[in-house]
N, C-alpha and C positions, 0 to 999 in steps of 0.2 A: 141249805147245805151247799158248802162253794166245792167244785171240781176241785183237788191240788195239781198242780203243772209236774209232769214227770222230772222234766227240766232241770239241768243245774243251774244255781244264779251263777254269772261271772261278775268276778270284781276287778277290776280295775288295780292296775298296780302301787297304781296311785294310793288307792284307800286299802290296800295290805302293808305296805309301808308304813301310812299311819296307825293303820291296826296294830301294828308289831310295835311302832314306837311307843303307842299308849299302856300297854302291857309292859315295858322297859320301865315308863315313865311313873308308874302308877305302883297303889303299894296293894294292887288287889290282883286277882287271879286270875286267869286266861280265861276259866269259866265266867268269872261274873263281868268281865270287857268283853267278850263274844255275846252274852245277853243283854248288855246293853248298845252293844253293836249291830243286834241281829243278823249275828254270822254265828256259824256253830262253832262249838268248842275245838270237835275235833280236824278244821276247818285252820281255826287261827293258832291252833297247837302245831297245824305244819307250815303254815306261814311263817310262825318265829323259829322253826327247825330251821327251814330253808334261809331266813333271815341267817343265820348264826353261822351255814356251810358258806354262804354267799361272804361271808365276811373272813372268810378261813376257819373259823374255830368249829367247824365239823368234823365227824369222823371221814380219814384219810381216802374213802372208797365215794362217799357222797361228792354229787354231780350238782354244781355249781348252775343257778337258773343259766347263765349265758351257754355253759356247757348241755346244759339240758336242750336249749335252746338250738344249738347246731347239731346236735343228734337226731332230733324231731327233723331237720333239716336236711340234714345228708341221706335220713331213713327215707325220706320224701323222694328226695333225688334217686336214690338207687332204686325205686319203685319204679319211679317214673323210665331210668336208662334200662331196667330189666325187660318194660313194658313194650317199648322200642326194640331192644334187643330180637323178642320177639313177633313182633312185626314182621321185621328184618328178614329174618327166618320163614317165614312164612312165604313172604313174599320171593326170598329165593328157592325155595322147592317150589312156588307155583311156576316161577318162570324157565327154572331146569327143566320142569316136568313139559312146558308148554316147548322148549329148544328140541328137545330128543324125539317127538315127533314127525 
């Protein structure tokens, strides 16, 4: 009896690209190229979504991978300058508090 890994597999953009293209190209169904892709269904079902927003022909509210991609980004950044921020703070009450002495 094998342990299963909690893990999710990552793929490479490379092979969702061709994932998607195969399912374009092919006159079967997402399910049966995800089973023989050994990717799941509902896996290559958002790959070809996002395939479709990535090319414009999505709905007007879906976020484009590149767009996706600097939101993860900026979300990053404003963690990081919040984190700082208070530091900052901290550090100037400690040295107010150390002046008034």
């Amino acid at each position: 009896m094998s342990a299963k890994s909690n893990s999710s597999k990552r793929y490479t953009p490379e092979f969702k690209r061709d994932a998607v293209k195969l399912v374009h190209s092919s006159a079967r169904t997402v399910t049966e190229v995800a089973r023989d892709l050994g990717v799941s269904g509902e896996s290559l079902r958002a790959w070809v979504k996002q395939a479709k927003v990535d090319q414009g022909e999505g709905s007007a509210d879906a976020l484009t991978t590149a767009e996706k991609e600097e939101l993860r980004r900026l979300r990053r950044e404003n963690r990081e300058q919040q984190q700082t921020i208070e530091i900052l703070k901290k550090g100037l009450a400690f040295f107010a508090k150390e002046t008034t002495k």
